[in-house]
Structure formats: structure tokens, C-alpha cells
DSSP file (Angstrom, degrees, kcal/mol; ACC not computed):
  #  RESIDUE AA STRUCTURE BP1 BP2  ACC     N-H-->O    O-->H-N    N-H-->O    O-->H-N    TCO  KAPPA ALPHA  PHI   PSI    X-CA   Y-CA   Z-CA
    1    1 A X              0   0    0      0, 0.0    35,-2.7     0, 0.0     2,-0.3   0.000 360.0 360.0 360.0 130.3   48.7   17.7   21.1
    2    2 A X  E     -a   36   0A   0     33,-0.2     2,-0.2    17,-0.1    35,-0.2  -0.966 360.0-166.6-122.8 149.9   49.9   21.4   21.7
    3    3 A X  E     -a   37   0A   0     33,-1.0    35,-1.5    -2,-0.3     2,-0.3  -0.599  12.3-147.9-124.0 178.0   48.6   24.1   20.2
    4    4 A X  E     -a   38   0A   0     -2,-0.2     2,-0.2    33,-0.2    35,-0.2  -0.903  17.4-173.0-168.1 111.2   49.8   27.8   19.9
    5    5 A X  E     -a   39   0A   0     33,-4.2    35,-2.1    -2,-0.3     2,-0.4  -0.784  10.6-147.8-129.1 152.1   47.1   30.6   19.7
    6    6 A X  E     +a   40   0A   0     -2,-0.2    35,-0.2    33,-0.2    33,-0.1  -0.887  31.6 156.1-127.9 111.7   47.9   34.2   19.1
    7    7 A X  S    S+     0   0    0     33,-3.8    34,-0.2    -2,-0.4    -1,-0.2   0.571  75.4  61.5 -49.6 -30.8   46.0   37.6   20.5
    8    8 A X  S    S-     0   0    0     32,-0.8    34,-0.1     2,-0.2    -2,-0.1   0.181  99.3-106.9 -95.1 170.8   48.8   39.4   20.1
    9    9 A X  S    S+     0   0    0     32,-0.1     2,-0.1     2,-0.0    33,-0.0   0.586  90.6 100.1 -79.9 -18.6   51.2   40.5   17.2
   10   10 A X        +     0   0    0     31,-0.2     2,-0.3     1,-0.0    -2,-0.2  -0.255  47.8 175.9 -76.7 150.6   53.9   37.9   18.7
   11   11 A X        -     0   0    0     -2,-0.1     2,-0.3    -5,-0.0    -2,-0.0  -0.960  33.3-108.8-153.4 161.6   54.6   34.5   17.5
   12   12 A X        -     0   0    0     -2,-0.3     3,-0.3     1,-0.1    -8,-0.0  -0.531  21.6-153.2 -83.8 151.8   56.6   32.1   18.0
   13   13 A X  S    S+     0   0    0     -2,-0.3    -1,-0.1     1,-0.2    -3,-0.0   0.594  85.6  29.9-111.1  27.1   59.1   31.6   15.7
   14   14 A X     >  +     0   0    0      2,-0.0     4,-1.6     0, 0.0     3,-0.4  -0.369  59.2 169.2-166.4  23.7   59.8   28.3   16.0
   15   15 A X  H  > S+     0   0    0     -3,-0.3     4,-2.9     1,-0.3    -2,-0.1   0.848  75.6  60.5 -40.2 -45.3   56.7   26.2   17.1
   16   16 A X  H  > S+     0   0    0      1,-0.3     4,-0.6     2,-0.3     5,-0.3   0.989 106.4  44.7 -40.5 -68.0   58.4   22.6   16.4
   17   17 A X  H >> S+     0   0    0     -3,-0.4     4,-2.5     1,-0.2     3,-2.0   0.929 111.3  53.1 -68.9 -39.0   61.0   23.0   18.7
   18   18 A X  H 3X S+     0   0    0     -4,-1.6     4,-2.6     1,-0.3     5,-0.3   0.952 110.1  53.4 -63.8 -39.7   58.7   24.5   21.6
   19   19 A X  H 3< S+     0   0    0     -4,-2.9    -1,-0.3     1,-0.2    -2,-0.2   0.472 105.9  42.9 -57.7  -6.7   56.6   21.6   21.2
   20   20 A X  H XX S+     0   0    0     -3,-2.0     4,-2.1    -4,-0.6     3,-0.9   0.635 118.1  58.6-112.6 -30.4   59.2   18.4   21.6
   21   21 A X  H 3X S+     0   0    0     -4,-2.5     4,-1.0    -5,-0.3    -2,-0.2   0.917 103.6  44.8 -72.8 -32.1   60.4   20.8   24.5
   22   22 A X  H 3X S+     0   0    0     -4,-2.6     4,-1.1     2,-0.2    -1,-0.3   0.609 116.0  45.5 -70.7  -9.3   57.4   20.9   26.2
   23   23 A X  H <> S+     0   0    0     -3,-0.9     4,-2.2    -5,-0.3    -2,-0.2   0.816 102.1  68.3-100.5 -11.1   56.7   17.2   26.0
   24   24 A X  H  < S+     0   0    0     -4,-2.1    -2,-0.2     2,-0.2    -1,-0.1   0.755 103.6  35.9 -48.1 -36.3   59.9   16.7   26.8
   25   25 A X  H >X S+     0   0    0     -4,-1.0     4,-2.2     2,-0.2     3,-2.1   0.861 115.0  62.5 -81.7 -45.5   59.4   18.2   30.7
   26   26 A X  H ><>S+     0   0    0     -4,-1.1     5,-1.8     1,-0.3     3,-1.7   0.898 115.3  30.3 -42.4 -73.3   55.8   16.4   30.5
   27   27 A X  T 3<5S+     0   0    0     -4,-2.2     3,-0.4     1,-0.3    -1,-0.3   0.320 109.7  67.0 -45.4  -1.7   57.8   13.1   30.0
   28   28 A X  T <45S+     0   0    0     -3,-2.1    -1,-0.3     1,-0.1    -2,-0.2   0.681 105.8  39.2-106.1 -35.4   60.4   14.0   31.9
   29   29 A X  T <<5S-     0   0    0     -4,-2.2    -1,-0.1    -3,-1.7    -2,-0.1  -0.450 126.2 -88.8-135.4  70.8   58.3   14.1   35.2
   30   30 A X  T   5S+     0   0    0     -3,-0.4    -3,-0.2    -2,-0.2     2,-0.1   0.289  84.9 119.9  62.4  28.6   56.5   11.4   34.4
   31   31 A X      < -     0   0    0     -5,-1.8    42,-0.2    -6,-0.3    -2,-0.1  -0.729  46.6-129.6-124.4  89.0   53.4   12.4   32.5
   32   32 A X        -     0   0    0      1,-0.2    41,-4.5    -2,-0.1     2,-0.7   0.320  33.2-105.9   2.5 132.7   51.5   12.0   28.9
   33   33 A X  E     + b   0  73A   0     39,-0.3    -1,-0.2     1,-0.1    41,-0.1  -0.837  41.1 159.8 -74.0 111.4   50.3   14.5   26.8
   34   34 A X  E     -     0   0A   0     39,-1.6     2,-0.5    -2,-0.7    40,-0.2   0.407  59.6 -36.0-103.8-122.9   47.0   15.3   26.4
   35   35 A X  E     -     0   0A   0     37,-0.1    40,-1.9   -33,-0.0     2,-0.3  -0.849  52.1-177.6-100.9 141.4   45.9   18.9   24.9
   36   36 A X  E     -ab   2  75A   0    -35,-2.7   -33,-1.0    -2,-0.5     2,-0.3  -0.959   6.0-176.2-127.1 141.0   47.6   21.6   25.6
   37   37 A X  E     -ab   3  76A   0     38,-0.7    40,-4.1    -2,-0.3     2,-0.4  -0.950   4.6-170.1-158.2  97.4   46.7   25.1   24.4
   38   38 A X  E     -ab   4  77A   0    -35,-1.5   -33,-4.2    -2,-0.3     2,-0.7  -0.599   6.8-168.6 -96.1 158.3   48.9   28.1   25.1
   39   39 A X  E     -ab   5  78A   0     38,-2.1    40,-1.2    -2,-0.4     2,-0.3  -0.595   5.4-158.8-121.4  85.4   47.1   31.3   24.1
   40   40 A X  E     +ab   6  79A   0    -35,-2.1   -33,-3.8    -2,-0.7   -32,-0.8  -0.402  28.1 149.2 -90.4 153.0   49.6   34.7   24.1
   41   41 A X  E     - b   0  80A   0     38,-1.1    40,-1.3    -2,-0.3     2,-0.2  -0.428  44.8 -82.4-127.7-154.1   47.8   37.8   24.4
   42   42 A X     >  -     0   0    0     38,-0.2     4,-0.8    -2,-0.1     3,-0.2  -0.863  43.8 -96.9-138.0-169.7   48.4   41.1   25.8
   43   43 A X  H  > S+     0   0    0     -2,-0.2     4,-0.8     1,-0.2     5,-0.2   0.828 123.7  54.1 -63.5 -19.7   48.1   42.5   29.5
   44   44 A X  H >> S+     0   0    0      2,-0.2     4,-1.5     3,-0.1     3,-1.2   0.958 108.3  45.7 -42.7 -78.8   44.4   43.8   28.2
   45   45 A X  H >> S+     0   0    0      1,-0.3     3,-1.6     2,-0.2     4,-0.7   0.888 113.6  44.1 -24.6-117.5   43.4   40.8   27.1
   46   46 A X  H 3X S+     0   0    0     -4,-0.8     4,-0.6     2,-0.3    -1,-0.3   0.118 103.7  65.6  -3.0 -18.5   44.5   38.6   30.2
   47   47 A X  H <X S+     0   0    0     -3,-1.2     4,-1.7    -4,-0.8    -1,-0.3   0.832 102.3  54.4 -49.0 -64.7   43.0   41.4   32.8
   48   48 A X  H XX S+     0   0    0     -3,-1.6     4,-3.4    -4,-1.5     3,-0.5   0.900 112.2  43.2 -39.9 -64.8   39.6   40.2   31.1
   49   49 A X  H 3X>S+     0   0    0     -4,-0.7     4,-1.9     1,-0.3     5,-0.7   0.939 112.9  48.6 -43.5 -69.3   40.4   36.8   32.0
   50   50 A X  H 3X5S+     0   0    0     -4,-0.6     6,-2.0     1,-0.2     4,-0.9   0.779 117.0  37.2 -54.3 -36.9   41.5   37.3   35.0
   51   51 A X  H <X5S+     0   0    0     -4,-1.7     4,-0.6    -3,-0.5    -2,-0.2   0.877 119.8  48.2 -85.9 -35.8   38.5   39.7   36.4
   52   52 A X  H  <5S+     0   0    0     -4,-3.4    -3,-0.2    -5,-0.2    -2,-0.2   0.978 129.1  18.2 -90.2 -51.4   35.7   37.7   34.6
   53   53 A X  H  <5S+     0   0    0     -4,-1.9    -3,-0.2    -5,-0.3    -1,-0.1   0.834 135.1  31.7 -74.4 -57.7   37.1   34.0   35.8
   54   54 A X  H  <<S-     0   0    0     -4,-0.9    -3,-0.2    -5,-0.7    -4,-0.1   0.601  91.4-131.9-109.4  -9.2   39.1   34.4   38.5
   55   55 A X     <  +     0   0    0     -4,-0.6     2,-0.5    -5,-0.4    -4,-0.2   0.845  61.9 135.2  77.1  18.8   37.5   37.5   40.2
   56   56 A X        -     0   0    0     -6,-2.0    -1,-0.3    -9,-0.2    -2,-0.2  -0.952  46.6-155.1-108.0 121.8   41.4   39.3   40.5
   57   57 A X        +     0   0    0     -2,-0.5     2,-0.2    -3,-0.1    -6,-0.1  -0.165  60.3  98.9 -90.8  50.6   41.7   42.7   39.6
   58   58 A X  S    S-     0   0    0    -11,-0.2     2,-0.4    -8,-0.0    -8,-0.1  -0.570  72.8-110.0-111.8 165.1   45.4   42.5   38.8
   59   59 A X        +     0   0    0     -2,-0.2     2,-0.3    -9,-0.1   -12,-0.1  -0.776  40.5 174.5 -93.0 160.0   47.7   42.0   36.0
   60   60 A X        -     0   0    0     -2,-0.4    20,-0.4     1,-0.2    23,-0.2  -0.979  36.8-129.5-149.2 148.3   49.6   38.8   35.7
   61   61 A X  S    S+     0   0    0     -2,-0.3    19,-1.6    22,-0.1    23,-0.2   0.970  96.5  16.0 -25.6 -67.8   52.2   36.6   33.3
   62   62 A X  E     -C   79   0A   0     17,-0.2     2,-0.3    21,-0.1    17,-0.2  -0.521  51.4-174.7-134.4 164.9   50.2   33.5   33.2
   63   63 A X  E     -C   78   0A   0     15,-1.3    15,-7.9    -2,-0.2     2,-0.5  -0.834  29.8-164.9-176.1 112.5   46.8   32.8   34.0
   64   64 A X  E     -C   77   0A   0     -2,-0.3     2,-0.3    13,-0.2    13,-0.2  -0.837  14.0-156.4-136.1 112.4   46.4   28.3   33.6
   65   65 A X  E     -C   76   0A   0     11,-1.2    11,-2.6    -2,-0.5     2,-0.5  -0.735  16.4-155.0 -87.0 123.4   43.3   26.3   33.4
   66   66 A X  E     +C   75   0A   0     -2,-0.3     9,-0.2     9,-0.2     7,-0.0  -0.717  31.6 156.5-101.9 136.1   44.0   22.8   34.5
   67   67 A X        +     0   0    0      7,-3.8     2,-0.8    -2,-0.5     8,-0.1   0.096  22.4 157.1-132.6  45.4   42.0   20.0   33.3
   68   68 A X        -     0   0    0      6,-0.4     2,-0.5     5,-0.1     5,-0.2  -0.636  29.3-153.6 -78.0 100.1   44.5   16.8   33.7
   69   69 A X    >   -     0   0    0     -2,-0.8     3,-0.9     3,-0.2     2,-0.4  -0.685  57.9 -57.3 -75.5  97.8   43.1   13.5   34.0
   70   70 A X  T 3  S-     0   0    0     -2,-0.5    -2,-0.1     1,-0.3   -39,-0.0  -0.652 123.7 -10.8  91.6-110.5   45.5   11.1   36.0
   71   71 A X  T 3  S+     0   0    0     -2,-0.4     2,-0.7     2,-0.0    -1,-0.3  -0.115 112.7 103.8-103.3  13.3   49.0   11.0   34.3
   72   72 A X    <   -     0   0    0     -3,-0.9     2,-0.8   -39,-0.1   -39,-0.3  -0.893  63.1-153.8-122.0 111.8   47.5   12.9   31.0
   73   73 A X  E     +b   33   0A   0    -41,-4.5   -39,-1.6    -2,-0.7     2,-0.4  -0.730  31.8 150.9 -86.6 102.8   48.8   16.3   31.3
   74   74 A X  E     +     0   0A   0     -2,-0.8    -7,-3.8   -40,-0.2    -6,-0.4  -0.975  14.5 140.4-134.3 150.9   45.9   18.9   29.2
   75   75 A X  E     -bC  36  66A   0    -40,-1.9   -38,-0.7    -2,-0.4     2,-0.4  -0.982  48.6-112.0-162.7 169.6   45.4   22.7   30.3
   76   76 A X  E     -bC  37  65A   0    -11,-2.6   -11,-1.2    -2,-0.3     2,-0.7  -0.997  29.7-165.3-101.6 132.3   44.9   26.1   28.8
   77   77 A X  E     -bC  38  64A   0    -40,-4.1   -38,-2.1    -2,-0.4     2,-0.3  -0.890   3.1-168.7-103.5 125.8   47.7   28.5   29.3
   78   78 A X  E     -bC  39  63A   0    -15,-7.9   -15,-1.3    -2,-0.7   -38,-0.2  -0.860   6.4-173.6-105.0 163.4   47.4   32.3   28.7
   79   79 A X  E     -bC  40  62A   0    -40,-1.2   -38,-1.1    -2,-0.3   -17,-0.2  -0.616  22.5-134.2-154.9 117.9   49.9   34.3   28.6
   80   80 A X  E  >  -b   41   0A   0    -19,-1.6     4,-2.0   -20,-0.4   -38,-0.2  -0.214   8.2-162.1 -58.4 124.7   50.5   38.3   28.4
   81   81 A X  H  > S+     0   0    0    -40,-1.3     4,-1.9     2,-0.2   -39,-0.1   0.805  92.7  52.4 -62.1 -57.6   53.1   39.1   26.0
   82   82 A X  H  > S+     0   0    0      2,-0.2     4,-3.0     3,-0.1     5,-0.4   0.829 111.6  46.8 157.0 -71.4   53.5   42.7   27.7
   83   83 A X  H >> S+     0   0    0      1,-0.2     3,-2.0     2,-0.2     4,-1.9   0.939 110.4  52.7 -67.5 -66.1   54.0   41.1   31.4
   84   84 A X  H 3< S+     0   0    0     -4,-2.0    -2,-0.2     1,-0.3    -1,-0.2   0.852 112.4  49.1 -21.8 -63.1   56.5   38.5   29.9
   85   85 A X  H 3< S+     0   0    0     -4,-1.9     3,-0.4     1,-0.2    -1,-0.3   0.790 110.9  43.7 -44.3 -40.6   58.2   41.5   28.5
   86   86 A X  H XX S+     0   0    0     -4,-3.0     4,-2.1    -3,-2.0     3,-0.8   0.750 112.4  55.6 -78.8 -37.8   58.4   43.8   31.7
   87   87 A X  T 3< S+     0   0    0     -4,-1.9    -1,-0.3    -5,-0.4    -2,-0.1  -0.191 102.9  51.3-100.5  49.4   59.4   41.2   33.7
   88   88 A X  T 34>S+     0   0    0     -3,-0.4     5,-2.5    -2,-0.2    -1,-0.2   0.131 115.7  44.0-127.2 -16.8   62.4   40.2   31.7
   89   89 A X  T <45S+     0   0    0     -3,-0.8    -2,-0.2     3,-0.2    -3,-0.1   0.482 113.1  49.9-119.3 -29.5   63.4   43.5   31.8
   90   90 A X  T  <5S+     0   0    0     -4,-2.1    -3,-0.2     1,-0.1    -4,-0.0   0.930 119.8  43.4 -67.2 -50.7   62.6   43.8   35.8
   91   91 A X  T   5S-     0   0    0     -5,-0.2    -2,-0.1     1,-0.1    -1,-0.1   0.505 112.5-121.6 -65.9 -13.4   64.6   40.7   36.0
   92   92 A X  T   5S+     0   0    0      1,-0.2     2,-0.3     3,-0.0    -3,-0.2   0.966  70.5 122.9  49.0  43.4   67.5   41.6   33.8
   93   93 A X      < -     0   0    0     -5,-2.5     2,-0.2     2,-0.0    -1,-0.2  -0.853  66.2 -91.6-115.9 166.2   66.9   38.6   31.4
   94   94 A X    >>  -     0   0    0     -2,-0.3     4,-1.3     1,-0.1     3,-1.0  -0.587  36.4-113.6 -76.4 165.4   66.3   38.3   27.9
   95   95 A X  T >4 S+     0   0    0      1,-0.2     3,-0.8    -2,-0.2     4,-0.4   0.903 114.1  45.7 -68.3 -61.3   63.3   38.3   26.9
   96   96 A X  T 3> S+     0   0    0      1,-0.2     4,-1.4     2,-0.2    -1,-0.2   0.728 105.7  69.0 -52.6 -16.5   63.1   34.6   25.6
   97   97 A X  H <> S+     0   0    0     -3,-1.0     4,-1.5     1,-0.2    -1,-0.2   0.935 107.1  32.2 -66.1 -39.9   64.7   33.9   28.7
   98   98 A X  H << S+     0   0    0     -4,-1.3     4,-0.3    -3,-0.8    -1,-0.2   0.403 113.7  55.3 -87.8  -3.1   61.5   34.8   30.6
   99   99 A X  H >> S+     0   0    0     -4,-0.4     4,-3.0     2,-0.2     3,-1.1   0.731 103.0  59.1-116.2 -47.7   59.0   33.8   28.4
  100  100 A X  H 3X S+     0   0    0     -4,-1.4     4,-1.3     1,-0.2    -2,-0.2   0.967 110.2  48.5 -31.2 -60.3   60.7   30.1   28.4
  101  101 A X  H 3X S+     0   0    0     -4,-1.5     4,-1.6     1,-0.2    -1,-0.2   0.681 110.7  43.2 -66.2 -11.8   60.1   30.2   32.2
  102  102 A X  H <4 S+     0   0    0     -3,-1.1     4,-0.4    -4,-0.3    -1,-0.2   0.326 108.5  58.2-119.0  -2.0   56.8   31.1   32.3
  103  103 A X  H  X S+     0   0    0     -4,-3.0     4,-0.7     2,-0.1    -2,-0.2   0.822 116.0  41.5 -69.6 -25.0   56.0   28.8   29.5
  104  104 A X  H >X S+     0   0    0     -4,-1.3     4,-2.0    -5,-0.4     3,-1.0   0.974  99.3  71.0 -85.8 -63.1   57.4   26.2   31.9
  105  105 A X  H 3X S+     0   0    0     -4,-1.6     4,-0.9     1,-0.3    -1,-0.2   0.511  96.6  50.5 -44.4 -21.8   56.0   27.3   34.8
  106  106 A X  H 3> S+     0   0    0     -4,-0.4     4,-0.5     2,-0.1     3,-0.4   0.964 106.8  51.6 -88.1 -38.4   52.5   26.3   33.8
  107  107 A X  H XX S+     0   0    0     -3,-1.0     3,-1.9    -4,-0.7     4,-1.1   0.881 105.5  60.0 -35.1 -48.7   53.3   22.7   32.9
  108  108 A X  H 3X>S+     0   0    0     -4,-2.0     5,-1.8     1,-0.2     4,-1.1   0.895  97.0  57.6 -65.1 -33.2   54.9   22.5   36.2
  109  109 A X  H 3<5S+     0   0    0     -4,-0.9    -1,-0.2    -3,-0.4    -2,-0.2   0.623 109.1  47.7 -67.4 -14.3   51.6   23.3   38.0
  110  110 A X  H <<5S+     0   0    0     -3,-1.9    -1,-0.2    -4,-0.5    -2,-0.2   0.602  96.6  63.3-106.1   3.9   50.1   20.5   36.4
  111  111 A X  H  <5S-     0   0    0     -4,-1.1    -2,-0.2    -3,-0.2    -3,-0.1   0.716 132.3 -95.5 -67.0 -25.1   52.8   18.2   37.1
  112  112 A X  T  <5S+     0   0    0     -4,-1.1    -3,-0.2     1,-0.3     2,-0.2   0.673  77.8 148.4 110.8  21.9   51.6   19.1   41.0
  113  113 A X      < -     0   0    0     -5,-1.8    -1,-0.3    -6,-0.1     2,-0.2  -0.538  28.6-162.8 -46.1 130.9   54.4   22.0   41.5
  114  114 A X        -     0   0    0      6,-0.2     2,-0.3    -2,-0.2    10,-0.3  -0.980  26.7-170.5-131.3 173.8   53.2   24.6   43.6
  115  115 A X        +     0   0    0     -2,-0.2     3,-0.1     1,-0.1     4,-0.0  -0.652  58.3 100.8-110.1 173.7   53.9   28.5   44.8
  116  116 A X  S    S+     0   0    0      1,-0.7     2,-0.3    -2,-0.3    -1,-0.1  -0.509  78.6  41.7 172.4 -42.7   52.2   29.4   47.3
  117  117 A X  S  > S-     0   0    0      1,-0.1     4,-1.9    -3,-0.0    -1,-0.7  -0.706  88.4-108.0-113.9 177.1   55.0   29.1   50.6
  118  118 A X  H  > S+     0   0    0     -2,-0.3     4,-2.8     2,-0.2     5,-0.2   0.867 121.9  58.0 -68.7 -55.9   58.3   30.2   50.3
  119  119 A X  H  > S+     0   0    0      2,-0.2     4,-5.7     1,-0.2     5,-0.4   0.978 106.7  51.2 -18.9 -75.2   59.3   26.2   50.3
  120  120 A X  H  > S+     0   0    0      1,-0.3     4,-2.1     2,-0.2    -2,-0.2   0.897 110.4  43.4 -53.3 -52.4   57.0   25.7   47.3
  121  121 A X  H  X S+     0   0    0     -4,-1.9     4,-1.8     1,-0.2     5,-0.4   0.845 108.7  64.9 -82.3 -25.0   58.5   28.5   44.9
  122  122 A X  H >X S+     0   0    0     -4,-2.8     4,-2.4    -5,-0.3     3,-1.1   0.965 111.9  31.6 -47.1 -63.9   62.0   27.4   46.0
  123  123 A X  H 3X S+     0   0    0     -4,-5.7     4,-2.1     1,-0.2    -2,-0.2   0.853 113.9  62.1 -81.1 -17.4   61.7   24.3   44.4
  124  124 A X  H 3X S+     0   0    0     -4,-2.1     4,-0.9    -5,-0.4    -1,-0.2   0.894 112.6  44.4 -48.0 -41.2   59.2   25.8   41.4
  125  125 A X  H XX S+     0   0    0     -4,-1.8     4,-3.4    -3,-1.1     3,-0.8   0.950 110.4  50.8 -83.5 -45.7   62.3   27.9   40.5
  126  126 A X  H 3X S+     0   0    0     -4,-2.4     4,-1.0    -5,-0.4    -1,-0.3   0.751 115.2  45.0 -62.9 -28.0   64.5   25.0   40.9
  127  127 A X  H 3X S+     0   0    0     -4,-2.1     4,-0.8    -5,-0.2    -1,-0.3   0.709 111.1  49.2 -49.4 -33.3   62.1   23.2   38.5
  128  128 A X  H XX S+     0   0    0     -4,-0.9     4,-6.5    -3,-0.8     3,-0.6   0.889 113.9  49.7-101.8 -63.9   61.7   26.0   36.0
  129  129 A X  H 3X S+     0   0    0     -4,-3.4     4,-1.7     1,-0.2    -2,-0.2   0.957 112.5  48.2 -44.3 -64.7   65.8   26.2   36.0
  130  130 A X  H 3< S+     0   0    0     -4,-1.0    -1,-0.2    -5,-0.2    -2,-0.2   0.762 116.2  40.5 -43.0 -41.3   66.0   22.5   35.5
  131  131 A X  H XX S+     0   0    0     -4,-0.8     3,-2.1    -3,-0.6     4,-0.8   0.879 108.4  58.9 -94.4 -45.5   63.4   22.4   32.6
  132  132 A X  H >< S+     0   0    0     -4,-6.5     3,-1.9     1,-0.2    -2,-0.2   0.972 102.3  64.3 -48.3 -71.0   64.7   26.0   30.6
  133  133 A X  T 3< S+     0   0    0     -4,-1.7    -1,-0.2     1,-0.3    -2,-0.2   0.626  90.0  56.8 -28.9 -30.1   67.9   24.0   30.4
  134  134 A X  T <4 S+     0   0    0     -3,-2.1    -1,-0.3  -113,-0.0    -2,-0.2   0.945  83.2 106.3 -85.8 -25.4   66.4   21.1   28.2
  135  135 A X    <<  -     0   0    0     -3,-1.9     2,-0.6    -4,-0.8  -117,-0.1  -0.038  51.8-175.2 -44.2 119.5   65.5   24.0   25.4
  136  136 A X        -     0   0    0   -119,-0.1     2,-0.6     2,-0.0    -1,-0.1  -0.907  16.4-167.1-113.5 104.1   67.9   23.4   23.0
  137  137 A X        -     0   0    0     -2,-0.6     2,-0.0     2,-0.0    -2,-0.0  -0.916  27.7-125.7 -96.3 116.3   67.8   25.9   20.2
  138  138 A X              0   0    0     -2,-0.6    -2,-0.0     1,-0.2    -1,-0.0  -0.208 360.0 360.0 -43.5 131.5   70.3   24.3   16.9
  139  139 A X              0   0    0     -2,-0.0    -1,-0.2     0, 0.0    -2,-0.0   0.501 360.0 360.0 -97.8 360.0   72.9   26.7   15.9
């Protein structure tokens, strides 16, 4: 089950379609769906998170609590609404463009993706690329 929690003023507008796309990369690399729970906020919001839990005084996109049992993919994901934004705009993407990736980008870390060496975030981006590509929005 995924669920879609809002802090924010944002919503998605479309929930359906983000949900068969994210179980679509879950299945796609060769994992079941358990819970998932993304949670968008704003950079405030996600500071909190970050200082209370992870003991970083930073801002960040994403901030993902894994709990995945085997092959049964379940997590929390936050994500700042605010950082999505600035870094779509650092990046010269659209906005959805960026928010798609970092929507991805947590799934992938419980598929067993990491960033951490130069190696690892090569092939995280080359995952990320791979996975934005199955969103399919109907015209």
C-alpha cells in the first residue's frame, strides 16, 4: 500500500498514477510492496526531522526511513516541497521533473542502491533516469 501525506499546501494531483508507477520500479527490480508512506512537507518541517532523528543540522530533499523485510519493500519517505523546488530550478528542470527523481530516489535506496562514492551515485542517477522514464502521464 502507498500512502501520500501532506504538511504542506502541495498535492499531488494525480495519486493513482504515482502509485502504479512506483510499484512499478518496486517490481521492476525485483521487489513486493509492503507500506510505503511518502510524507511532503516543507524545508521547516524536514530540518526538525533531520536534527531530532538524524542529528544533521542541514537542509535536505529527502530524508527515508527504511524498514524492508526481505523482498517486501515498506519505508517512510519525507520530502521538502521547498528543496524539491530550489533544486529543479538549480538544476534547470521542471519542477515535476525533480520531484519525480527524488520520489524515485528513495525507492531505489531500498532496492539496495547507494550514494555515498562517486561509483554509487553514477549508477543511482542511471537508476533514477531509468525509473522517471516509466512515468507515463496520458495525454
Amino acid at each position: 500500500m502507498i500512502s501520500f501525506n501532506y504538511e504542506s499546501d502541495f498535492q499531488l494531483d494525480n495519486e493513482n498514477l504515482y502509485e502504479e508507477w512506483i510499484e512499478s520500479i518496486i517490481t521492476s527490480e525485483g521487489f513486493y510492496l509492503g507500506e510505503i508512506s511518502y510524507i511532503f512537507c516543507d524545508d521547516e518541517y524536514l530540518h526538525n526531522i533531520n536534527v531530532e532523528y538524524l542529528d544533521h543540522d542541514t537542509l535536505t530533499d529527502i530524508i527515508s526511513f527504511d524498514y524492508t523485510e526481505g523482498k517486501i519493500i515498506s519505508g517512510d519517505i519525507f520530502l521538502s516541497v521547498e528543496r524539491v523546488r530550489d533544486n529543479a530550478k538549480d538544476f534547470n528542470v521542471e519542477f515535476s521533473t525533480e520531484l519525480l527523481r527524488v520520489m524515485c530516489h528513495g525507492i531505489l535506496h531500498y532496492c539496495g542502491y547507494k550514494d555515498k562514492t562517486d561509483e554509487d551515485s553514477k549508477l543511482m542517477r542511471s537508476k533514477e533516469e531509468e525509473k522517471m522514464a516509466m512515468f507515463h502521464v496520458e495525454q
